[in-house]
N, C-alpha and C positions, 0 to 999 in steps of 0.2 A: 490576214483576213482575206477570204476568198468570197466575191460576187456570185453569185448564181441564177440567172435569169428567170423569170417564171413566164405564163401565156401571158400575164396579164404586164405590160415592160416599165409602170411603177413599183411593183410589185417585185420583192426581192429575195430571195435568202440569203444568211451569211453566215460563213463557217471561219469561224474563229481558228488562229493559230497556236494548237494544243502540245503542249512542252512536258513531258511526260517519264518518266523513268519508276523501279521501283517502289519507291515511296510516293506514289501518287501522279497527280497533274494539275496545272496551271495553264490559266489563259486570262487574259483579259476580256471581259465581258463586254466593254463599252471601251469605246478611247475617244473622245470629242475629234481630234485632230485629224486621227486615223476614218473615223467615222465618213469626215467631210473631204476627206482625198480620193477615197476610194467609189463613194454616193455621189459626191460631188453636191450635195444636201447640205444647208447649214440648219440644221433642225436642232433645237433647244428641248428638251424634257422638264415636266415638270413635277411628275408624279410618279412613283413606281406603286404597281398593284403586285399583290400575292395573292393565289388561292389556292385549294386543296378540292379534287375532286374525285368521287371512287370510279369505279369503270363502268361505262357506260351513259356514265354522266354526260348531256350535251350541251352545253352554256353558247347561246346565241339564237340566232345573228344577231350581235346589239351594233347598233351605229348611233350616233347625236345628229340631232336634223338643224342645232346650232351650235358654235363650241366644237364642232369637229374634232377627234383626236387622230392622230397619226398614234400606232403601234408599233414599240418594236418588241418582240415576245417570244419567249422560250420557255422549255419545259426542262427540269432542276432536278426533279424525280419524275421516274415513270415516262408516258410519252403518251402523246396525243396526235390528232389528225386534225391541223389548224387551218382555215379557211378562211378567205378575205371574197368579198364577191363588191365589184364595183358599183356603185350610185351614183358617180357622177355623170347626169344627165346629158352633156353635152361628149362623153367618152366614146371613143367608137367601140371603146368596149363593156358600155353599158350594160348592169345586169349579168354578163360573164364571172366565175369564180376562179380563182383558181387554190391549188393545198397543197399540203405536205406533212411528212408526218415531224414531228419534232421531239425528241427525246433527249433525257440526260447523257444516253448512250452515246447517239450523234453529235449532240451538242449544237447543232442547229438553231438560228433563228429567224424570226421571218419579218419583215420589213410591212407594215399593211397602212397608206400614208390616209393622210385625211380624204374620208368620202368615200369611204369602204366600210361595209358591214364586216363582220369580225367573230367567226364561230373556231367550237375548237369541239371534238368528241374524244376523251379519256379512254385509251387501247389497252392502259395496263390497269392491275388491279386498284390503284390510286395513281395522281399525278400531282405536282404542285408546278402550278406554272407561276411565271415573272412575266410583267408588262411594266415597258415606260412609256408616260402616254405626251404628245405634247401639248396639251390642255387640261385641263381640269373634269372631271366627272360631274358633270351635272344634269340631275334627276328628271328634273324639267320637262329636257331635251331629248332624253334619253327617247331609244325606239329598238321595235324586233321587230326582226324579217321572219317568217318561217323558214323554220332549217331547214324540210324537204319541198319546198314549192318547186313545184315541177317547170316553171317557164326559167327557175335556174339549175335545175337538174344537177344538184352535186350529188356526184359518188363517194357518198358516206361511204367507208372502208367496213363490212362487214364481218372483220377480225375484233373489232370491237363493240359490234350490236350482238351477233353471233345468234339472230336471226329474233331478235327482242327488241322490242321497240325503246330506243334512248330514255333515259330520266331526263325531264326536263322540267324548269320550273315553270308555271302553271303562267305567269307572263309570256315566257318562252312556248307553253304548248297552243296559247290560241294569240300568237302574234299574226300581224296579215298577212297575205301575199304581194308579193313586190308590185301586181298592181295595182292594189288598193294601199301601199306604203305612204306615208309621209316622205319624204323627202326634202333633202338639202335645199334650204332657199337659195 
């Protein structure tokens, strides 16, 4: 397992150790022990999420303003352009995002801890991504950032818009902007 630092230095990626010959490949996806040697993170999981998106599809920014979830998330098929953008208010990196792109190809995953909003945009024709979160989903709390608010200026990758404005769900198209967000008590 290799670390990969991102702008934002909670913020992580991780490339798995891929064992590989003719007839295929192997990795371990998750290892508890390995997790916490290399993170130095004693983080527990409690839920794994699956989804399927076509391309173009933009799922986010969701974050919980209680019940925070930490992410850890990758892409199984296909590949997307995954985004964490910080809310934690007292960060000096506040509001900052940082992404990557994540794919079955690479194998890539990305680390997004609690108090980070969490978007992904689908570059391939379909993707299915995997999340473990370490809390629980709950509806409640649940919230959206707008995925193009300009006072967070992410460089959506426009190999996947291909100059068409994202699908996005109707929660997701009139979410606020990070200054009129809720946020984390």
């Amino acid at each position: 397992m290799n670390i990969i630092k991102t702008n934002i230095p909670d913020v992580f990626i991780i490339e798995p150790a891929v064992f590989g010959d003719d007839r295929g490949f192997f990795f371990e996806s998750f290892n508890q022990r390995l997790w916490h040697e290399k993170t130095g993170l004693a983080t527990t999981f409690v839920q794994d999420n699956h989804s399927r998106s076509a391309k173009n599809v933009l799922r986010g920014l969701h974050y919980q303003i209680q019940q925070p979830q930490g992410k850890l998330v990758r892409a199984v098929v296909g590949a997307v352009f995954d985004v964490a953008v910080d809310l934690r208010k007292s960060s000096p990196t506040f509001g900052r995002w940082t992404g990557t792109e994540l794919s079955a190809e690479n194998r890539r995953q990305m680390w997004i801890p609690e108090g980070f909003a969490h978007g992904f945009l689908v570059l391939s024709d379909f993707a299915e991504f995997l999340y473990k979160t370490t809390d629980y989903w709950a509806a409640q709390y649940e919230r959206s950032l707008l995925w193009n608010d300009p006072a967070i200026g992410i460089d959506w990758p426009q190999t996947g818009l291909q100059g068409k404005a994202p699908i996005l769900s109707s929660k997701d198209a009139n979410a606020p902007l990070l200054a009129h967000a809720d946020l984390y008590r």
